[in-house]
C-alpha positions in Angstrom: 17.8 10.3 15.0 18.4 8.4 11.9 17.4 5.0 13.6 14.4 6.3 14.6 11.5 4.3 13.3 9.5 6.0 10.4 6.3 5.0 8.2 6.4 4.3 5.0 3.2 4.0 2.6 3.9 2.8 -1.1 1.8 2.7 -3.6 2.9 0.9 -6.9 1.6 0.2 -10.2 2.1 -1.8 -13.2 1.3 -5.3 -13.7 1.4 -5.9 -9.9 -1.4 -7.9 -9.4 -1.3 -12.0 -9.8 2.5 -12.1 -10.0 3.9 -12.8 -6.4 4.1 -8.9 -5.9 2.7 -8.7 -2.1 5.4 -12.1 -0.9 7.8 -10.5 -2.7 7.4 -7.1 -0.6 7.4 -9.6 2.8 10.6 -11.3 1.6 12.1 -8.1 0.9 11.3 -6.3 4.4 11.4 -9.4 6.1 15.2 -9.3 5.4 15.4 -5.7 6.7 13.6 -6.2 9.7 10.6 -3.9 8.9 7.0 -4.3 10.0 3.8 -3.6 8.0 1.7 -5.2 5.3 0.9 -5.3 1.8 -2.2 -5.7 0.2 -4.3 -5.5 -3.7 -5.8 -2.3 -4.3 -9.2 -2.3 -6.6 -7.8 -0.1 -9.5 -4.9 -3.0 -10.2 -2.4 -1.3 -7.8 -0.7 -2.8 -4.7 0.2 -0.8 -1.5 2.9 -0.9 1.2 2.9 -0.3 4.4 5.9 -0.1 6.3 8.1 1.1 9.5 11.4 1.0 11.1 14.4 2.9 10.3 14.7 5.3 7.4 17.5 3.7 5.8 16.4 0.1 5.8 13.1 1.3 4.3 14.9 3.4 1.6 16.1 -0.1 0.3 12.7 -1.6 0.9 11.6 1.5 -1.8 13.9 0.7 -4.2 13.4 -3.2 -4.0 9.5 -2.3 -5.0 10.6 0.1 -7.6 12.1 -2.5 -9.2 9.7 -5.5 -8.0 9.9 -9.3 -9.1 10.9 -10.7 -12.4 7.0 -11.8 -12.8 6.2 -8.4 -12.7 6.3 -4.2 -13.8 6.5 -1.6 -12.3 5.6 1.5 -13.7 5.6 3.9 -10.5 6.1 3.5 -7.1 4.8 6.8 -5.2 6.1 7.0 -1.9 4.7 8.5 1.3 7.0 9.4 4.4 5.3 9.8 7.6 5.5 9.3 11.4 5.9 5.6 12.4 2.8 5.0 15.1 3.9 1.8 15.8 0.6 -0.5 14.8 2.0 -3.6 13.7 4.0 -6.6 14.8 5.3 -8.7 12.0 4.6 -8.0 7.9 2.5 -9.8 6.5 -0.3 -10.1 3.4 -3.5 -8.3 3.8 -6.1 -10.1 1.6 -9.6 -8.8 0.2 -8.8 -5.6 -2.5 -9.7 -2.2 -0.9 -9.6 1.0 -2.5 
């Protein structure tokens, strides 16, 4: 049960934008073997998408809580859901969305 593969949506703000923040979320789940993407948001924020197991992504979390030395972070909100199994790799998604 606790290696079951779960999704994990991130949304963090601060000065996240034009300081490395998205590579630095594919270095850090790279390393954990975790699949997903990040990408800008409009408002200035970025978001994280992630799955694999629970515990690998609670260190991804805390990694983007604290985020690169370029950059803040002010809040990481966290959403836990079921994994669905979309994606193949983690990656950068480019072009801001809201």
């Amino acid at each position: 049960m606790g290696d079951d593969p779960v999704r994990l949506v991130v949304r963090i703000s601060g000065r996240v934008q034009g300081v490395g923040f998205r590579f630095f979320a594919v270095e850090e789940a790279t390393v954990r073997r975790l699949v997903g993407y990040a990408r800008n948001l409009r408002d200035g924020d970025v978001e994280v998408v992630a799955e694999g197991p629970r515990g690998a992504l609670e260190d991804l979390l805390q990694a983007l809580s604290r985020g690169p030395q370029s950059g803040r972070v002010d809040r990481a909100t966290p959403l836990w859901d079921k994994a669905r199994g979309d994606f193949e790799g983690f990656g950068v998604r480019y072009g801001s969305v809201d």
